[in-house]
N, CA, C and O atoms as CSV, one atom per row, in Angstrom:
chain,resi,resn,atom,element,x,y,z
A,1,UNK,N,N,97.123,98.207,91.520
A,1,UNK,CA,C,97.764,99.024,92.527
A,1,UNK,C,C,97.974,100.409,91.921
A,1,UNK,O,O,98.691,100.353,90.922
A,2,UNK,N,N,97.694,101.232,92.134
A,2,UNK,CA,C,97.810,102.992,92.108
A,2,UNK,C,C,98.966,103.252,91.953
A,2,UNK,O,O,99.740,102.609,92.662
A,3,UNK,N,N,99.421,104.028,91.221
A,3,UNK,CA,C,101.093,104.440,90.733
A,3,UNK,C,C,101.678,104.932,91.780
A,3,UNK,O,O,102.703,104.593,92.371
A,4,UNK,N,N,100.954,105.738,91.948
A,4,UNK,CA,C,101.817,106.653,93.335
A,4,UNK,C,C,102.264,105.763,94.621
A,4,UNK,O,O,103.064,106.312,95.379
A,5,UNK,N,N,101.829,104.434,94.953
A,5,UNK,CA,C,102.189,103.276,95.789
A,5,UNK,C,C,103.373,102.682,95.521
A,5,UNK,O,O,104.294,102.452,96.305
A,6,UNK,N,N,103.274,102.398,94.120
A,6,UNK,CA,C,104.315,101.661,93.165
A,6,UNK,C,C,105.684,102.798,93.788
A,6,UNK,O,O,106.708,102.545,94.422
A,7,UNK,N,N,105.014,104.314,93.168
A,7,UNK,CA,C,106.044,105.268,93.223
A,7,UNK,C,C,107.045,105.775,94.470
A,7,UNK,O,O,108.273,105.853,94.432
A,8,UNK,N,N,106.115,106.108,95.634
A,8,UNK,CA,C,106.750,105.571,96.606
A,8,UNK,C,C,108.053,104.288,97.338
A,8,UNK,O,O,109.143,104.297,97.910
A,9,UNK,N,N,107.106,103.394,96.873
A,9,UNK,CA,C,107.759,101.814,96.874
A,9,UNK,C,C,109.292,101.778,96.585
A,9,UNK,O,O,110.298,101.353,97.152
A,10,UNK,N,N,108.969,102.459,95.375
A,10,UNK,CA,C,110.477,102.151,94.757
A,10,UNK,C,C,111.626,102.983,94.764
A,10,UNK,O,O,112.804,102.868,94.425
A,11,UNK,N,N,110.614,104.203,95.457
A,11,UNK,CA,C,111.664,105.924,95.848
A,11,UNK,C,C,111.997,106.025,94.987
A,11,UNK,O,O,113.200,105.945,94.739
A,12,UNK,N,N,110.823,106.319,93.844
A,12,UNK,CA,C,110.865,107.237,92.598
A,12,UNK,C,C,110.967,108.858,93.214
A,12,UNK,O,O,110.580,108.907,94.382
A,13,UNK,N,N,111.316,109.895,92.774
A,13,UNK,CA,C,111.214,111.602,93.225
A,13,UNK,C,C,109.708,111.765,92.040
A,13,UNK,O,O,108.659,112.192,92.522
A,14,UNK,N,N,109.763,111.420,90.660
A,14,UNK,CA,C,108.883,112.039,90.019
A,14,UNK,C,C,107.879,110.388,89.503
A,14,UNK,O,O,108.362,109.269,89.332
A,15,UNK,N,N,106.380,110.824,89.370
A,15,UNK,CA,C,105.817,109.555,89.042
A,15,UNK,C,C,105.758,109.707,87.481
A,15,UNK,O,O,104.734,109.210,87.012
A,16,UNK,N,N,106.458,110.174,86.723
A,16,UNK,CA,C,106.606,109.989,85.128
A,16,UNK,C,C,107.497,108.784,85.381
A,16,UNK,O,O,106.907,107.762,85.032
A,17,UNK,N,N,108.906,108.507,85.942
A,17,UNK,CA,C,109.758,107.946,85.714
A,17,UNK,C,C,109.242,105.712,86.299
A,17,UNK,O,O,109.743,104.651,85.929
A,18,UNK,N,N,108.032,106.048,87.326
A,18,UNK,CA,C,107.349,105.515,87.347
A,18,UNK,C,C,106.675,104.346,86.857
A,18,UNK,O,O,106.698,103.125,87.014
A,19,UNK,N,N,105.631,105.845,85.733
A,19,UNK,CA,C,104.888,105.485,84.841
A,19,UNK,C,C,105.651,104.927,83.750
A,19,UNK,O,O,105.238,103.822,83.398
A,20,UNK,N,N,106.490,105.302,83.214
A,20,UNK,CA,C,107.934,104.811,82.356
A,20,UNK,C,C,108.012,103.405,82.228
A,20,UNK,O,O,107.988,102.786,81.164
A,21,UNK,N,N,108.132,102.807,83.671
A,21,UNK,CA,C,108.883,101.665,84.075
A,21,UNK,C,C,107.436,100.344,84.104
A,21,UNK,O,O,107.405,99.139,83.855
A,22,UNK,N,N,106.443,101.310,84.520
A,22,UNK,CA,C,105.141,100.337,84.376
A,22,UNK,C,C,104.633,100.202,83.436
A,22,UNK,O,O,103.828,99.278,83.330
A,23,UNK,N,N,104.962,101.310,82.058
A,23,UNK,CA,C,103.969,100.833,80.480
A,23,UNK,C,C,102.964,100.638,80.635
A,23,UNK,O,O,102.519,99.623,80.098
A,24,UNK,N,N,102.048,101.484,81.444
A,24,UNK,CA,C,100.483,101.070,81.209
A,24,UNK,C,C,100.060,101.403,79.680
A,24,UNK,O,O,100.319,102.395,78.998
A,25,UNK,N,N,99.271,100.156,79.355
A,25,UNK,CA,C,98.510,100.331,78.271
A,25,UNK,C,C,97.097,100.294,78.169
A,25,UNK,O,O,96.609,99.864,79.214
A,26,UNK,N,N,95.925,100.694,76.972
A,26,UNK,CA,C,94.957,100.266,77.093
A,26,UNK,C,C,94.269,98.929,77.218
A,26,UNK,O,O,93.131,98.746,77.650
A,27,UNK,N,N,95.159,97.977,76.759
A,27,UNK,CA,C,95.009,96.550,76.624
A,27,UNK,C,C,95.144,96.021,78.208
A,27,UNK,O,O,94.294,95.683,79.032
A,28,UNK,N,N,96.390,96.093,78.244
A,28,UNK,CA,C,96.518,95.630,80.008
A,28,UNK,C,C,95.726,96.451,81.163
A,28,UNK,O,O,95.378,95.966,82.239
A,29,UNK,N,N,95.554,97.493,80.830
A,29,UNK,CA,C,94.456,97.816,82.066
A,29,UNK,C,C,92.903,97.307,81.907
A,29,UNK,O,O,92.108,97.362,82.845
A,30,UNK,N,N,92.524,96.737,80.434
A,30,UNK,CA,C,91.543,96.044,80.171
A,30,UNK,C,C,91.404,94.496,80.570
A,30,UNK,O,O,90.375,93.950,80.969
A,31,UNK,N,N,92.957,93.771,80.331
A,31,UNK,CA,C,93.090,92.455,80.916
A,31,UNK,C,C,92.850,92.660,82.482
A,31,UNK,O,O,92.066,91.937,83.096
A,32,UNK,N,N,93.844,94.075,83.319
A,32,UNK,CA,C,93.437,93.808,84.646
A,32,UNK,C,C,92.265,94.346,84.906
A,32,UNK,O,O,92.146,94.576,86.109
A,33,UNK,N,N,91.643,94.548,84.475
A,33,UNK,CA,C,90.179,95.144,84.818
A,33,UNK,C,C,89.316,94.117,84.652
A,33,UNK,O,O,88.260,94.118,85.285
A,34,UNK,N,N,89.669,92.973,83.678
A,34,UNK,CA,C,89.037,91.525,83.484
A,34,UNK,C,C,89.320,90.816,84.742
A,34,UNK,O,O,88.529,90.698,85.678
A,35,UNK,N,N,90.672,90.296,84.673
A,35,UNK,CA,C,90.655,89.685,86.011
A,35,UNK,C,C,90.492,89.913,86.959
A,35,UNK,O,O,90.455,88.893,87.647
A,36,UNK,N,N,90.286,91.185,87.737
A,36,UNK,CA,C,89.288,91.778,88.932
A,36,UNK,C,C,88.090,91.246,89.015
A,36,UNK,O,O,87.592,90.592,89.931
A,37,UNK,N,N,87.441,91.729,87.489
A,37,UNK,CA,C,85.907,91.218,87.797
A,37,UNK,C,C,85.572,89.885,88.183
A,37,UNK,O,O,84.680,89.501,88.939
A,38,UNK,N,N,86.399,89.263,87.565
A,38,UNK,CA,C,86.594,87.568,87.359
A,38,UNK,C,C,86.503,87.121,88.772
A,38,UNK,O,O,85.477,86.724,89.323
A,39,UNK,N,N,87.867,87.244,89.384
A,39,UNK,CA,C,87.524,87.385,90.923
A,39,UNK,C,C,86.911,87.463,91.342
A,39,UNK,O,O,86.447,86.522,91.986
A,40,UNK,N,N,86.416,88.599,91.330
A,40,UNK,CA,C,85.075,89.229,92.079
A,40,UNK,C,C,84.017,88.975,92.311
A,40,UNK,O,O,83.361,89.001,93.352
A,41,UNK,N,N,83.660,88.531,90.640
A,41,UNK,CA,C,82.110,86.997,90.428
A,41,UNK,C,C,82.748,85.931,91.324
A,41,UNK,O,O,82.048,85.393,92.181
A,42,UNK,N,N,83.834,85.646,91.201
A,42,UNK,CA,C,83.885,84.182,91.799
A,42,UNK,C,C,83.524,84.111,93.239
A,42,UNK,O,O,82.643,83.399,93.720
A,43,UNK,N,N,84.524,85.160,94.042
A,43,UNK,CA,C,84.031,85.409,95.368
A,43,UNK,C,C,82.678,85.320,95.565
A,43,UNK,O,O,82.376,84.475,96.408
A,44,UNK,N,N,81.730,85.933,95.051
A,44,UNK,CA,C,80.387,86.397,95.326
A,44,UNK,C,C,79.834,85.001,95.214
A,44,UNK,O,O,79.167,84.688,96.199
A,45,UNK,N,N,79.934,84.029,94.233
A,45,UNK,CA,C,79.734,82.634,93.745
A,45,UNK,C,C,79.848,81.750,95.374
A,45,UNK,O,O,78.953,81.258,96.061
A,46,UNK,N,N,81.278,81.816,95.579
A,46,UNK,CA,C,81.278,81.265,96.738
A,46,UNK,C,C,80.802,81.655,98.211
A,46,UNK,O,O,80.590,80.985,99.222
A,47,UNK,N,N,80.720,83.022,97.911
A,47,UNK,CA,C,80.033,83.654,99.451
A,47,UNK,C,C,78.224,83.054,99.107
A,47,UNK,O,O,77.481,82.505,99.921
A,48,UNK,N,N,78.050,83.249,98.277
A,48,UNK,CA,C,76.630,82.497,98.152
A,48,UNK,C,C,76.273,80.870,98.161
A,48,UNK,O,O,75.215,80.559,98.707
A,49,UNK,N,N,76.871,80.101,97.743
A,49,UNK,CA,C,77.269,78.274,98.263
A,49,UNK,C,C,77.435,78.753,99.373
A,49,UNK,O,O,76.393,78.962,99.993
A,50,UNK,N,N,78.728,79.112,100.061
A,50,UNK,CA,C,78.731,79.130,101.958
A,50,UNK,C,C,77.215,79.380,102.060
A,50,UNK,O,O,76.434,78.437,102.190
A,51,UNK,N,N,76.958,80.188,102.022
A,51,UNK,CA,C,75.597,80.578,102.821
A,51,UNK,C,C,74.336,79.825,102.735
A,51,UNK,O,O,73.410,79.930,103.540
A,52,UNK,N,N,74.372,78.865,101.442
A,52,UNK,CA,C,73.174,78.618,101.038
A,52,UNK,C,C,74.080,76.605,101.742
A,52,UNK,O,O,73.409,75.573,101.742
A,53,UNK,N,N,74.820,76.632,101.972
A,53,UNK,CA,C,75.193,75.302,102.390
A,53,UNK,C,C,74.778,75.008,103.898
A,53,UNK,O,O,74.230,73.980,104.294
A,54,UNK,N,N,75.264,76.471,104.908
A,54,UNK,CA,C,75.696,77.007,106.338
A,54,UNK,C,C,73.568,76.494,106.321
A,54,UNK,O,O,73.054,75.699,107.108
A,55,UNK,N,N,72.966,77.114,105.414
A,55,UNK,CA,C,71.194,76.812,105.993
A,55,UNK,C,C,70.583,75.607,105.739
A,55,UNK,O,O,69.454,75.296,106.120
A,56,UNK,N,N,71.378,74.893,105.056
A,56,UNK,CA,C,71.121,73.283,105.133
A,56,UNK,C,C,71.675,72.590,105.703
A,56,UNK,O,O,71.251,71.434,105.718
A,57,UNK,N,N,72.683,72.857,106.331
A,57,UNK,CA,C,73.484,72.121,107.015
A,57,UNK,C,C,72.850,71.875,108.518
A,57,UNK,O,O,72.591,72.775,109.317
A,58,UNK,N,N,72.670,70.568,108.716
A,58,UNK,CA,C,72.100,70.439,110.034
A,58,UNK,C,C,72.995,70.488,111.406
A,58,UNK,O,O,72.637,70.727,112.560
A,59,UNK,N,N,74.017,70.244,110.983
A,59,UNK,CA,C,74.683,70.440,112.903
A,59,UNK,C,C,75.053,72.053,112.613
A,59,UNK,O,O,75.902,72.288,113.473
A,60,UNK,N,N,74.833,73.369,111.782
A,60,UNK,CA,C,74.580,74.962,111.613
A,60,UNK,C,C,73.654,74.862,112.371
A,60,UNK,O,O,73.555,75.568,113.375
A,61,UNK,N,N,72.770,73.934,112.023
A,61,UNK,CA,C,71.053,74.398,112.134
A,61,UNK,C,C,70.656,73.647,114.048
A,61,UNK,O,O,69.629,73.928,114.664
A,62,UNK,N,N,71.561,72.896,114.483
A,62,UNK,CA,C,70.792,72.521,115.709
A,62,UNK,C,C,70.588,73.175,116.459
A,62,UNK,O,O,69.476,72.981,116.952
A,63,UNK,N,N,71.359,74.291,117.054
A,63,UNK,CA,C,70.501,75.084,118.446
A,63,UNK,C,C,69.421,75.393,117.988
A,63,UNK,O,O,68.409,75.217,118.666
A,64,UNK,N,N,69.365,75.878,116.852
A,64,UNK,CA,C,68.128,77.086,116.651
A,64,UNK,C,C,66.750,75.569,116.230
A,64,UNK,O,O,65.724,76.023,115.723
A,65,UNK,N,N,66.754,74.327,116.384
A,65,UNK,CA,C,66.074,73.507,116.153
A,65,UNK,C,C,64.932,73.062,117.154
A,65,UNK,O,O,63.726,72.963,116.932
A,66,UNK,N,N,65.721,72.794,118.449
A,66,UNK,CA,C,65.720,72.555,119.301
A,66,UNK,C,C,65.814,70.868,119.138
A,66,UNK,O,O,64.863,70.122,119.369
A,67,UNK,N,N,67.146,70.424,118.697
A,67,UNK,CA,C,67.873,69.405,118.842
A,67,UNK,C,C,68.910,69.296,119.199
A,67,UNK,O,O,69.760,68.493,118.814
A,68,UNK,N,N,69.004,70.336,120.231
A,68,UNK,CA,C,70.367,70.428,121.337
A,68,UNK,C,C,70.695,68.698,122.015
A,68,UNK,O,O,69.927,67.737,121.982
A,69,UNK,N,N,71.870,68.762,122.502
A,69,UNK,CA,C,72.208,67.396,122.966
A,69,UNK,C,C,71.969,67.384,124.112
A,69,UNK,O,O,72.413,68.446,124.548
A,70,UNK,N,N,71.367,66.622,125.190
A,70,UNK,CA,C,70.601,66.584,126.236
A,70,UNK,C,C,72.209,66.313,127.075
A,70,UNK,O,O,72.993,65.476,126.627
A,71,UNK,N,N,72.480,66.999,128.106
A,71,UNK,CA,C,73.801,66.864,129.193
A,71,UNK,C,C,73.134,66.792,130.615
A,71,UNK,O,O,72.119,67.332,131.054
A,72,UNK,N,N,73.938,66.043,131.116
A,72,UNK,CA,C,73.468,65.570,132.528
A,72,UNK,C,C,74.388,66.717,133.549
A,72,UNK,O,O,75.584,66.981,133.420
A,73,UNK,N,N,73.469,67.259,134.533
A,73,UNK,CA,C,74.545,67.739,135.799
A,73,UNK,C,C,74.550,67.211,136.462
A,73,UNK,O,O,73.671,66.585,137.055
A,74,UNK,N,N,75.772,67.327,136.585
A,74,UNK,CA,C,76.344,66.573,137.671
A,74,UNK,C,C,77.335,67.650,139.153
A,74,UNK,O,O,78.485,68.088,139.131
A,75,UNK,N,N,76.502,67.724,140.011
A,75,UNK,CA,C,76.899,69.016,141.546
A,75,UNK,C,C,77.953,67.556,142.687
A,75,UNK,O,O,77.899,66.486,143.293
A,76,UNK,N,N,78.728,68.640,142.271
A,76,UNK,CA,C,79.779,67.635,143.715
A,76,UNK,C,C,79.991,68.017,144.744
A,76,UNK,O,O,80.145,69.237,144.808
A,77,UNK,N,N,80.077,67.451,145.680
A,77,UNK,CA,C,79.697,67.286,147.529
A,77,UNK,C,C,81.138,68.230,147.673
A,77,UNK,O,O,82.009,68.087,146.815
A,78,UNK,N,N,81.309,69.068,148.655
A,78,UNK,CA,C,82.398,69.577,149.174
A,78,UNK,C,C,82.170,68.989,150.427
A,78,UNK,O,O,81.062,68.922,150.960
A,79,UNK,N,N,83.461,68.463,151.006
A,79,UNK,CA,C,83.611,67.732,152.034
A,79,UNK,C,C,84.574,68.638,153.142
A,79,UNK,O,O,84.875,68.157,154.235
């Protein structure tokens, strides 16, 4: 999250006093910069299974098969 959000947030007047309170370091912006990516592969991991599941999957796949389920009409008499 961006300081100036934080800074706002907390109705800081100056974002030194902020930055103060958050201690960014080089280490921790390296851990969160790890676990972003981490995320990020993972998402992509799973957006690719969905997709590659969604085209094997046969009741995905029936309209476009043409193994639609056969329905009867049925027209009723107005009397």
């Amino acid at each position: 999250m961006a300081a100036n959000y934080v800074q706002k947030f907390l109705d800081h007047a100056k974002l030194s006093t902020t930055s103060r309170y958050l201690n960014v370091n080089r280490d921790g912006m390296h851990a969160a910069l790890k676990r972003f990516e981490d995320a990020r592969e993972a998402e992509e991991v799973r957006a690719g299974e969905d997709e590659k599941s969604a085209r094997g999957n046969p009741v995905a796949n029936a309209t476009s098969s043409g193994n639609e389920p056969k329905t009867e009409k049925v027209s009723k008499s107005v009397q």
